[in-house]
C-alpha positions in Angstrom: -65.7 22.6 -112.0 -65.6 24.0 -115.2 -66.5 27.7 -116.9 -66.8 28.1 -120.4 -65.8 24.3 -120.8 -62.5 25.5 -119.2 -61.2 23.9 -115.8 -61.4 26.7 -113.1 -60.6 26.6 -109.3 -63.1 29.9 -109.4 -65.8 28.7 -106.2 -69.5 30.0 -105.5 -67.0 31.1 -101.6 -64.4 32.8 -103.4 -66.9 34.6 -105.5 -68.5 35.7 -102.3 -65.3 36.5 -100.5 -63.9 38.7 -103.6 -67.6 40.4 -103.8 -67.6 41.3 -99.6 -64.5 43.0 -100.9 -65.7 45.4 -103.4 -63.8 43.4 -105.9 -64.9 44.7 -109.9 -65.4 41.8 -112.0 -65.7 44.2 -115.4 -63.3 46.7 -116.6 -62.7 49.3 -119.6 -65.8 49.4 -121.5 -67.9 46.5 -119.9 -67.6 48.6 -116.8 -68.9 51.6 -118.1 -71.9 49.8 -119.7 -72.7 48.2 -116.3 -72.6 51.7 -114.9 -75.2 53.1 -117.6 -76.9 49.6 -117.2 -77.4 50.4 -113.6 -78.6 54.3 -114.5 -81.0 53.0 -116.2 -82.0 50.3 -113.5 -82.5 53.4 -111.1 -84.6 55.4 -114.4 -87.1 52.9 -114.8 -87.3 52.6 -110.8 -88.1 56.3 -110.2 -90.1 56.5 -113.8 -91.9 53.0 -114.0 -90.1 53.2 -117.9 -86.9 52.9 -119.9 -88.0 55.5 -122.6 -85.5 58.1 -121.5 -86.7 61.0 -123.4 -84.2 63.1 -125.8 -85.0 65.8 -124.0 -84.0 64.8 -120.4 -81.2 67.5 -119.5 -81.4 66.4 -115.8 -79.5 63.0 -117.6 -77.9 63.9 -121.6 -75.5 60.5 -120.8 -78.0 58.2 -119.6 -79.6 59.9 -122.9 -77.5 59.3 -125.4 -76.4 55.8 -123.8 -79.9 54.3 -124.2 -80.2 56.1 -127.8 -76.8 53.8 -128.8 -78.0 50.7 -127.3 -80.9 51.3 -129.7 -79.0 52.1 -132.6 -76.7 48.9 -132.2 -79.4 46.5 -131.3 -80.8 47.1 -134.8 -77.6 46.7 -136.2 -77.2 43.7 -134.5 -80.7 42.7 -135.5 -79.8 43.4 -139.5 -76.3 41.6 -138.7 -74.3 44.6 -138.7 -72.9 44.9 -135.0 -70.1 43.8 -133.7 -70.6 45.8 -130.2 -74.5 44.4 -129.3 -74.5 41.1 -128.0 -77.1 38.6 -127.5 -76.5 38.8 -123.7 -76.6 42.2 -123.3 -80.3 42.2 -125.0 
């Protein structure tokens, strides 16, 4: 089996062992843009919409979280970002 074109003894089991255990598969920053990833899964679940408005003091982080994805997919978009990733669109 291979990831990434790599060799790996990583199994579809031992992902679903490690995940019956809580295990976290992303840490530092990808873990914290999961967790705003999943805020805004819940938004758009209560709301029927991601368009977080600026105004939303019930939620200034999810706020200004969607406001910088924004921001970097244009720079992305105009070749600027290092931080925006294709995945992540």
């Amino acid at each position: 089996r291979k990831l990434n074109g790599k060799p790996t003894r990583m199994t579809e089991e031992r992902v679903c062992l490690l995940n019956k255990l809580g295990f976290v598969w992303f840490v530092g920053n990808d873990a914290k843009w999961f967790t705003m990833f999943k805020e805004l899964k819940n938004y758009k679940e209560k709301h029927g919409h991601c368009s977080v408005p600026a105004g939303c003091s019930s939620n200034k982080r999810l706020v200004n979280w969607v406001s910088r994805q924004r921001r970097q997919y244009w720079e992305m978009k105009e070749g600027k970002s290092l931080i925006m990733t294709a995945e992540r669109v």
